[in-house]
C-alpha positions in Angstrom: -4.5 -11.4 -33.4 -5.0 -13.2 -29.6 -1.5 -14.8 -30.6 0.3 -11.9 -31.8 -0.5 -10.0 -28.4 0.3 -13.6 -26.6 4.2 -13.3 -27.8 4.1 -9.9 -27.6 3.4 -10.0 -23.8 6.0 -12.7 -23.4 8.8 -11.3 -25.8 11.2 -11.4 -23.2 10.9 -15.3 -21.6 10.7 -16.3 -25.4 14.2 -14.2 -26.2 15.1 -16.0 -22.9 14.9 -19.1 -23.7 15.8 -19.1 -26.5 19.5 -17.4 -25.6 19.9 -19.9 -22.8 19.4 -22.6 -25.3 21.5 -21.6 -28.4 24.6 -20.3 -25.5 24.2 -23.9 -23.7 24.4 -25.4 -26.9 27.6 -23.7 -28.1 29.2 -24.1 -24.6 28.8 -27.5 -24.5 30.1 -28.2 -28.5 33.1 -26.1 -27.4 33.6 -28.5 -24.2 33.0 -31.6 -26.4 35.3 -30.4 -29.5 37.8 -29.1 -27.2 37.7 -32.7 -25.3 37.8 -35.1 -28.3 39.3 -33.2 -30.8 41.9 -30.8 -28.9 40.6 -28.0 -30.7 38.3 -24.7 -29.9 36.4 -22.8 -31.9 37.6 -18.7 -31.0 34.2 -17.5 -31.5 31.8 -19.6 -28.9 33.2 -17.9 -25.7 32.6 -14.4 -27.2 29.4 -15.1 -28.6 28.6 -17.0 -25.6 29.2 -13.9 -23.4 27.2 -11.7 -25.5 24.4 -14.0 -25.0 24.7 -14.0 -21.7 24.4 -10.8 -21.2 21.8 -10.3 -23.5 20.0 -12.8 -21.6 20.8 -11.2 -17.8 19.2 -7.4 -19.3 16.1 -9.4 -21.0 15.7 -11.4 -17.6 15.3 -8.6 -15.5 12.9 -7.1 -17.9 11.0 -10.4 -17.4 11.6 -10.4 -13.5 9.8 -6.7 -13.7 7.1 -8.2 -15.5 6.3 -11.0 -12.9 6.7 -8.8 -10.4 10.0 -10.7 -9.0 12.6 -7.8 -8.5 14.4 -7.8 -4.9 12.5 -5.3 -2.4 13.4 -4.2 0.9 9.8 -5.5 2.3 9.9 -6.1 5.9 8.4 -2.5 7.1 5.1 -3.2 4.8 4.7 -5.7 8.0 2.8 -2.5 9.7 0.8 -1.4 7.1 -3.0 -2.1 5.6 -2.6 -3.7 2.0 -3.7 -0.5 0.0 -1.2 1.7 1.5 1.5 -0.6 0.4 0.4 -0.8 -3.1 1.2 2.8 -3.6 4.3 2.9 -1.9 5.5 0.7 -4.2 4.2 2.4 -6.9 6.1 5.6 -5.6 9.2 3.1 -5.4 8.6 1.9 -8.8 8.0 5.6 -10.2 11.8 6.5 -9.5 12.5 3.0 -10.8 11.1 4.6 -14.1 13.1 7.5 -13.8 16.1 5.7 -14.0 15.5 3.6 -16.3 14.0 6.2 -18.7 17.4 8.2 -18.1 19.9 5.2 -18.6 17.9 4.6 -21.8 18.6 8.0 -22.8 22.3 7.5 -21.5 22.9 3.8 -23.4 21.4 5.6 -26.9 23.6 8.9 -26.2 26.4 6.3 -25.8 25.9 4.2 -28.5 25.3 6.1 -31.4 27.4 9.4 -30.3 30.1 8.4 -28.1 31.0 5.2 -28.5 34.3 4.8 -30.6 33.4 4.0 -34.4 36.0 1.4 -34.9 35.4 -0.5 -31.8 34.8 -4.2 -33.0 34.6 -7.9 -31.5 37.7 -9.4 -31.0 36.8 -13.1 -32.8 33.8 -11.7 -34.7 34.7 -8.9 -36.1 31.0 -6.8 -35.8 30.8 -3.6 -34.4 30.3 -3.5 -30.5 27.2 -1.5 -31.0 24.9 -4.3 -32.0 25.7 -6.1 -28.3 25.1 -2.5 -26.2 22.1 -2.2 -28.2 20.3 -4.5 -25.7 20.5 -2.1 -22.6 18.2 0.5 -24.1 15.9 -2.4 -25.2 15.6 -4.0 -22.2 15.5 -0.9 -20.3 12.3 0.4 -22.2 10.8 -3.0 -21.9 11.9 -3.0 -18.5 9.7 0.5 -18.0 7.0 -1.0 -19.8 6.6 -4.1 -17.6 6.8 -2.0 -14.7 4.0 0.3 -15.8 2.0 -2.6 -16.7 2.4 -4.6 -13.1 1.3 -1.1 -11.5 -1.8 -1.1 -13.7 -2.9 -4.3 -12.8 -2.2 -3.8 -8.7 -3.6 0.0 -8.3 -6.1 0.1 -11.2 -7.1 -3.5 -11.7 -6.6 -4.2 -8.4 -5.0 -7.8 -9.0 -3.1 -9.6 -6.4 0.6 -9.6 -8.2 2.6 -11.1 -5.9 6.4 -12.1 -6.6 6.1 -15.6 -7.9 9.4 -17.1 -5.2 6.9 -15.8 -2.3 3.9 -17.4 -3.7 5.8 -20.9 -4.0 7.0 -20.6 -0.6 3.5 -20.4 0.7 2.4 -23.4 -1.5 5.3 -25.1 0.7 4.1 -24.0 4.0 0.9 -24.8 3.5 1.8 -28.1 2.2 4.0 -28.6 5.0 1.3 -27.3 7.8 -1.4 -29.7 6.1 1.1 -32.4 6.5 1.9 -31.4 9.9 -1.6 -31.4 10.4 -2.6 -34.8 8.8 0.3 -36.9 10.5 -1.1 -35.0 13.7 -4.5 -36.9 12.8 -3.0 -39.9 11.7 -1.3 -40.4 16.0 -5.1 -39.6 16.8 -6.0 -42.7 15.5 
C-alpha cells in the first residue's frame, strides 16, 4: 500500500520522465533515419509536440509540488517567517482560483465547444485526447498546491524551492572554502 501512495505522490516526475524519454527517443530516430536513410517518419514531430506539451502542463504540476514556481520574493526581505507563510498562502489561494476556473474552462471546451471533427494532422485521433492534459494537470496542479500549504502552515515544514536550497549548498561550500584556504595562508 506504502508503494501505491509512493507513485501516487510522484505521478507527475514519473509521467515526466517518462515523456522526456520516449519524445527524445523518437526525435533522435527521426534525426538518425532522416540522416542515413533520407527519409522521415510524418508522425514523430507531431507526436513529439504533443509530448512536449504534455510534459511542460505535468512539469509545472511537479514544480507546484516541490514548491519551485517563480515568486516575486524580494519584499518578504522585511518580514518575520510566519507572516510570510500566509502571505503566500493568500497568493496561492487565488492561484487555486484560477486554476479551479481554467479547469472548468478546459472541460467546458473540450467536451462542448471544441469542434467534433477536429483531428491530428499525421495521426488521425481526435484533438481532444491532447487538450485533455490541461484539466489534468490543472487539478493536480491545485492539489499539489494545497498539499505544499499543509505541510508549511499546518505541519509547519521548511518547504523551500529546491534552486534556492542548492544555491545555499554552494555558498556555503564556497564560504567554507573561502574560509579553509584563509587557514591554509595562516599556516
Amino acid at each position: 500500500m506504502t508503494k501505491f501512495w509512493g507513485i501516487v505522490n510522484n505521478i507527475e516526475s514519473y509521467i515526466c520522465r517518462t515523456l522526456l524519454a520516449i519524445f527524445v527517443c523518437l526525435l533522435f530516430l527521426q534525426v538518425v533515419v532522416r540522416t542515413l536513410f533520407n527519409f522521415s517518419f510524418s508522425w514523430v514531430e507531431e507526436l513529439s509536440i504533443y509530448m512536449f506539451v504534455w510534459f511542460v502542463f505535468f512539469g509545472a504540476s511537479y514544480a507546484a509540488k516541490m514548491g519551485a514556481h517563480n515568486r516575486v520574493t524580494f519584499q518578504f526581505k522585511f518580514l518575520p517567517p510566519r507572516a510570510i507563510k500566509f502571505i503566500e498562502a493568500f497568493a496561492d489561494l487565488f492561484w487555486i482560483f484560477f486554476n479551479v476556473y481554467f479547469v472548468y474552462l478546459a472541460i467546458d471546451f473540450i467536451f462542448n465547444k471544441m469542434n467534433r471533427f477536429q483531428s491530428s494532422q499525421t495521426l488521425g485521433f481526435h484533438l481532444s485526447w491532447v487538450y485533455i492534459v490541461l484539466p489534468i494537470a490543472f487539478t493536480l496542479m491545485t492539489i499539489r498546491i494545497i498539499q505544499v500549504n499543509y505541510k508549511k502552515i499546518i505541519l509547519n515544514e521548511d518547504l523551500r524551492d529546491p534552486d534556492s536550497i542548492d544555491l545555499e549548498e554552494v555558498r556555503a561550500e564556497i564560504g567554507g572554502a573561502d574560509t579553509s584556504a584563509a587557514d591554509q595562508g595562516d599556516k
